[in-house]
N, C-alpha and C positions, 0 to 999 in steps of 0.2 A: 387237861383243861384248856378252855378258850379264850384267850383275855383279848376282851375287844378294851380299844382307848379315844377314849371320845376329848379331842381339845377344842376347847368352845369357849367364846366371847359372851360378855354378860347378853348383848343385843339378840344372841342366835337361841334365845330363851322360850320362843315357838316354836321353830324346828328341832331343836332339842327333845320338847316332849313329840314332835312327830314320832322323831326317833325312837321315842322309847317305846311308844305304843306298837310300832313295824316291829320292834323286838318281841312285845310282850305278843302281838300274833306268832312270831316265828316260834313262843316257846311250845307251842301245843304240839310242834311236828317232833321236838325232844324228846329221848329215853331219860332216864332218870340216871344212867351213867355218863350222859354228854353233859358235865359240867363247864358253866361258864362264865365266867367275870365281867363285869360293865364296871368299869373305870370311866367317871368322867373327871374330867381337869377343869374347872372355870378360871380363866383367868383373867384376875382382877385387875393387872397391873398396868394395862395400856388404858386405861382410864381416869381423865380428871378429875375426882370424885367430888372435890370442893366445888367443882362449876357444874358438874351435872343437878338434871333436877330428880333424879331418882339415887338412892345412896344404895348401896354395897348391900345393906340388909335385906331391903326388897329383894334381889338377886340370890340373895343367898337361902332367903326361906322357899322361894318359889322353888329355884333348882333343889332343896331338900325333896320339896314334896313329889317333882318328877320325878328323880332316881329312883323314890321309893314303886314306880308303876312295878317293875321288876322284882321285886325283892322275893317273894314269894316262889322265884323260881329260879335267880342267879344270886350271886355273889354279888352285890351292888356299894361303891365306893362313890361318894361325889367327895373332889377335892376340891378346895379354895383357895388358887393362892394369891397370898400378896405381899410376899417376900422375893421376888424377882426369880423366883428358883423356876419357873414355867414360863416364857414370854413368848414361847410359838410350840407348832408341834413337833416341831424336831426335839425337842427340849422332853416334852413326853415320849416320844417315841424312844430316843437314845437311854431315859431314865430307868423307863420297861422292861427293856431289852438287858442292861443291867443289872437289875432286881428283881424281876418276875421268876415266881415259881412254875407257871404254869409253863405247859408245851407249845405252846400256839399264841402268836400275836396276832391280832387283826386291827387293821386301821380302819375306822370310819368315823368317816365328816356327816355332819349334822345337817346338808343339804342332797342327799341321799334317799332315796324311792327306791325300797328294793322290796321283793316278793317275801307271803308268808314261810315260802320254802329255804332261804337263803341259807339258814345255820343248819339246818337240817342236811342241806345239800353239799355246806362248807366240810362238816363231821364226814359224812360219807366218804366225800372226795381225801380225805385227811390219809383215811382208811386205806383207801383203794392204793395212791402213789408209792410208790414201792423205793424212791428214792431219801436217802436222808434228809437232803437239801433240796429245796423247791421253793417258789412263787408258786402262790394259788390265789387268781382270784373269777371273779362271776366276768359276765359277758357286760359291755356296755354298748350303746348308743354310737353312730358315728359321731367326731367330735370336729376341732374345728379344722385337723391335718389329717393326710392320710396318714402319719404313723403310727395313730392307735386302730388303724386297720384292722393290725394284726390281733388285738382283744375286744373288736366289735364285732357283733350281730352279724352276719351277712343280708338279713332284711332289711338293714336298712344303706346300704352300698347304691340303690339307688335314687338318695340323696346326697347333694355335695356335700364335702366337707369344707364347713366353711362355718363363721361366726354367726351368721345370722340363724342358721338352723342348729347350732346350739343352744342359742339363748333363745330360740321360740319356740323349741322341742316339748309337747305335755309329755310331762314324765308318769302320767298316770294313766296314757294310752300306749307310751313305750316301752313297759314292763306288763309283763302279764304271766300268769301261771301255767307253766307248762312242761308234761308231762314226758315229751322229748328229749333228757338231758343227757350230754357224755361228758367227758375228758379228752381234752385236747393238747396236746404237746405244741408248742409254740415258736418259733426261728427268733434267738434274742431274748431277752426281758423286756417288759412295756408295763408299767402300773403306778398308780396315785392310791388316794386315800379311799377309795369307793369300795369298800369290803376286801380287802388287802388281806391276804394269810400269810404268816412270814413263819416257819417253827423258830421259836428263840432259840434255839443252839448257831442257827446261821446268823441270827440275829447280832449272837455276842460276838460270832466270830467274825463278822465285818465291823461291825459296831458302827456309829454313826458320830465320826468325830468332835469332841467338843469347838473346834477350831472352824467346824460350818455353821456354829450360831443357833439361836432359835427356831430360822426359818429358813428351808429354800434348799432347792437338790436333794436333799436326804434322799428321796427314788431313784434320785439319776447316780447317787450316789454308792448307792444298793447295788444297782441296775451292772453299772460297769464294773464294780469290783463284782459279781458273778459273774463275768465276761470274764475276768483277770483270774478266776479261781478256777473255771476250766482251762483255762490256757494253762493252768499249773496244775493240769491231771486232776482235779476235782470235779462232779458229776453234779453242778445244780444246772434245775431245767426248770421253765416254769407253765404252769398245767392255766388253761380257762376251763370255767366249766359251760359249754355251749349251753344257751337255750334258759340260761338263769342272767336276768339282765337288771341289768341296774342303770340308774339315769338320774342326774344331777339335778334340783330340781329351782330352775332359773326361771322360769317362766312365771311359777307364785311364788317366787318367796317373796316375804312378808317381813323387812327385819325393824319389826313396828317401832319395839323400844328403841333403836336407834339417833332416833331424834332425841330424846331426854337424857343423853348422856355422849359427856365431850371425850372421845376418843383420842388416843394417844397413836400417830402416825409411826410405825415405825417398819414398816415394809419394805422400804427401799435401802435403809440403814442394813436391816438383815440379808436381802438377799446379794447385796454389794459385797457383806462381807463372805459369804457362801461364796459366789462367783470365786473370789481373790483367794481363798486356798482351796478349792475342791482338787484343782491338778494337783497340788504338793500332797494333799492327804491320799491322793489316789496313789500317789509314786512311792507314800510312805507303805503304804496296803501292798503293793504290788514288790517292795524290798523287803517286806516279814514275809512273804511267800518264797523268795528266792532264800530267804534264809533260814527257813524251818524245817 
């Protein structure tokens, strides 16, 4: 099984049903043994509720009714929290990785344009890799460095990378269907939340420390303990799949509901505290390897 985890703010409540709909096209390319889970997380808690002019219930009935586009062909879960157990997506990611029965974790963010092919192409690839451990994810766009180089397009290499052609890129001319795809072995780790394949068994065995918080590095987090597990004779590599692209989508979002409701800032709080132990939890990963 597939367990995609979608963490999403009440405001990201149009892009969320984008979302579902790009899923419910993707389901037609499915066998009826490629089972898969849509987990979505809303999370209620950085929100004012007393000052906002939309309250919790609006959010809550509408997100019902997306989830359910799905239902008919996945395993569909919408969670609501508002008991502080969720406050970024590390928080779901790490809970997942945890608890999850299924084989397969996927990340995906709710500002995401990807093709009818993607899960279809994700299964395949699943298939094909011959290794335990592995990163899988699709091809993206150039972004604003050249270090995701290495998981971009080559089409598009002759545009800078730089910030302005990120945030003006139509993501709806930058993806397209196409019947050209392989597997590509890659130099390093490089991946976010843009259709992320992680198998949970690698999942547990990094795990994603409580000690990084809600929010911030979990990839980079990932990224260099696979760095640190082959250095200790372990065999993860991670696969793109060319020619399957996906691309952020900055140009229209639209995060309407936004305005009617007072957000709870707490961004910088999290990522400060990720900064300030990623190296000790990295030192602690890297002494359970010297010592197993």
């Amino acid at each position: 099984m597939l367990h995609i985890i979608i963490h999403t703010l009440p405001y990201e409540m149009n892009a969320l049903e984008q979302t579902m709909i790009q899923l419910k096209r993707n389901s037609k390319y499915l066998t009826p043994d490629q089972k898969v889970r849509i987990e979505v997380v809303l999370n209620a808690n950085l929100v004012d509720w007393k000052q906002s002019k939309i309250n919790l219930g609006f959010f809550a009935e509408n997100y019902n009714k997306i989830i359910r586009i799905n239902e008919d062909w996945a395993e569909c879960i919408l969670r609501i929290d508002t008991i502080n157990e969720i406050l970024g997506c590390n928080d779901l990611r790490r809970q997942t990785f945890r608890k999850t029965d299924a084989e397969y974790v996927m990340y995906l963010d709710t500002d995401v344009i990807f093709n009818d092919t993607l899960l279809a192409r994700i299964f395949f690839s699943i298939n094909t890799i011959p290794e335990e451990y592995f990163i899988l994810t699709p091809q993206i766009t150039r972004l604003w460095d050249t270090t995701w180089d290495k998981i971009s397009n080559e089409k598009f290499f002759n545009e800078e990378a730089s910030h302005h052609n990120y945030f003006s890129r139509d993501p709806y001319k930058s993806t397209w269907d196409n019947n050209d795809v392989s597997l590509k072995v890659i130099d390093g780790f490089k991946f976010a939340g843009w259709g992320t394949v992680i198998p949970t068994k690698l999942g547990k065995f990094i795990d994603i420390p409580n000690a990084l918080g809600p929010y911030g590095l979990d990839d980079t987090y990932i990224m260099f303990a696979c760095d640190i597990m082959n250095k200790h004779n372990y065999n993860v590599k991670q696969y793109v799949i060319e020619g399957e692209i996906v691309c952020e989508n900055n140009l229209f979002s639209l995060p309407y509901f936004k305005e009617f409701i007072i957000l709870i800032d707490k961004k910088s709080e999290y990522t400060e505290q990720a900064h300030n132990n990623f190296n000790s939890e990295l030192n602690k990963f890297n002494e359970r390897l010297i010592n197993r």
